[in-house]
C-alpha positions in Angstrom: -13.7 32.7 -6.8 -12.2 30.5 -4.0 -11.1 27.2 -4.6 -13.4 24.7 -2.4 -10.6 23.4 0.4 -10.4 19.4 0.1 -10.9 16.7 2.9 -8.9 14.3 3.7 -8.8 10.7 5.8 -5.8 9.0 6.8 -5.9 5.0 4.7 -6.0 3.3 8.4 -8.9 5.1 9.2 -10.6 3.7 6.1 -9.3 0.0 5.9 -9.7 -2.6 8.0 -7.0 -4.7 7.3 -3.2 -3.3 6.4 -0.4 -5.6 5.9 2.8 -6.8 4.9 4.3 -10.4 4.3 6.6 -12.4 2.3 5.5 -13.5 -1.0 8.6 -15.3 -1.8 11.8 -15.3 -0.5 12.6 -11.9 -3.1 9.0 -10.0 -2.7 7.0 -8.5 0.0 3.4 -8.3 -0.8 0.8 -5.9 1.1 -2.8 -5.7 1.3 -5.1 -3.0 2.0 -8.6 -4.5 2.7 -11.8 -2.8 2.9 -14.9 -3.5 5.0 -17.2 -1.1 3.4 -17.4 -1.4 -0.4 -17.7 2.8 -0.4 -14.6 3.0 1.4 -13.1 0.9 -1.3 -14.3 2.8 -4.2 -13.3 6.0 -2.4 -9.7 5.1 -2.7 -9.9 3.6 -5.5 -10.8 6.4 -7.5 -8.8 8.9 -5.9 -6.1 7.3 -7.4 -3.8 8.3 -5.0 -2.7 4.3 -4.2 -0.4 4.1 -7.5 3.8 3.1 -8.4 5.0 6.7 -8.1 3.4 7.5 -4.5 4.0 3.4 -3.5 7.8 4.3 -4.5 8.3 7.5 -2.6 6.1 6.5 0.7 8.6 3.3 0.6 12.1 5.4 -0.9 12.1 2.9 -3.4 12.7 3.0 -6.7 9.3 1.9 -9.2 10.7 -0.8 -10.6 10.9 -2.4 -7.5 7.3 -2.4 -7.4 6.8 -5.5 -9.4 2.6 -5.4 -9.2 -0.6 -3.2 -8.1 -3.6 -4.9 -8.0 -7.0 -3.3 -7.5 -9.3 -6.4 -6.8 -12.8 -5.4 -6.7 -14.2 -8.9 -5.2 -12.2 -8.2 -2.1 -12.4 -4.5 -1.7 -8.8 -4.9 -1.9 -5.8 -3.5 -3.5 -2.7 -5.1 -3.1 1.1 -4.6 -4.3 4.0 -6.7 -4.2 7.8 -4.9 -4.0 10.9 -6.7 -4.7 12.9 -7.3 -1.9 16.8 -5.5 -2.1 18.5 -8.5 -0.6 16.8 -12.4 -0.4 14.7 -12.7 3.1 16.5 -14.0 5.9 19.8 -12.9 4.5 22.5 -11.6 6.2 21.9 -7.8 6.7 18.5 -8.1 5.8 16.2 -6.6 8.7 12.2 -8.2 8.6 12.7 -11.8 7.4 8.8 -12.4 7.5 8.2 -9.1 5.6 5.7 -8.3 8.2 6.7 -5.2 9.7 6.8 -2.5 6.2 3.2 -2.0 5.7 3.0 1.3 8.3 4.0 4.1 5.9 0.9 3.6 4.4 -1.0 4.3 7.8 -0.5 8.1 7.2 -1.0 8.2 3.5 -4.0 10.7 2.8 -7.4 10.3 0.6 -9.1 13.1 -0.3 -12.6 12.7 0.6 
């Protein structure tokens, strides 16, 4: 018997909205909005938006990863990382937070 071969969509071609921004001067917070409520639900239950693949699309560590939010009102799922050193510190490299969100661009969704 073969195995039926899954589909996949990249997360940008199925949000509308990806970002990243301070929450804080020790988090970053990113949402991943959704236009159509399907879309939402899609990735939702894929289940493929959790700590362990937040931690290695990121090379962080999941206790860094201080919430994950799925926020059904919205069509939303956000997450919030703590920052390794305070924002706008010396050696620190995106003081607004507003430039982390594009590893999740590529992340696939089986569909």
């Amino acid at each position: 018997m073969l195995a039926k071969k899954l589909k996949y969509k990249k997360l940008v071609d199925l949000a509308k909205t990806i970002r990243s921004k301070n929450a804080g001067p020790d988090l970053i917070t990113f949402d991943i909005i959704f236009r159509q409520k399907e879309d939402y639900e899609l990735v939702k239950r894929s289940g493929v938006i959790n700590k362990k693949t937040i931690s290695e699309l990121f090379n962080i560590d999941e206790s860094r990863i201080t919430d994950l939010v799925e926020f059904d009102p919205a069509n939303a799922i956000k997450f919030t990382i703590a920052r390794k050193l305070p924002s706008g510190s010396p050696g620190e490299s995106d003081t607004f937070g507003s430039q982390q969100y594009a590893p999740l661009y590529d992340l696939e969704i089986p569909v």
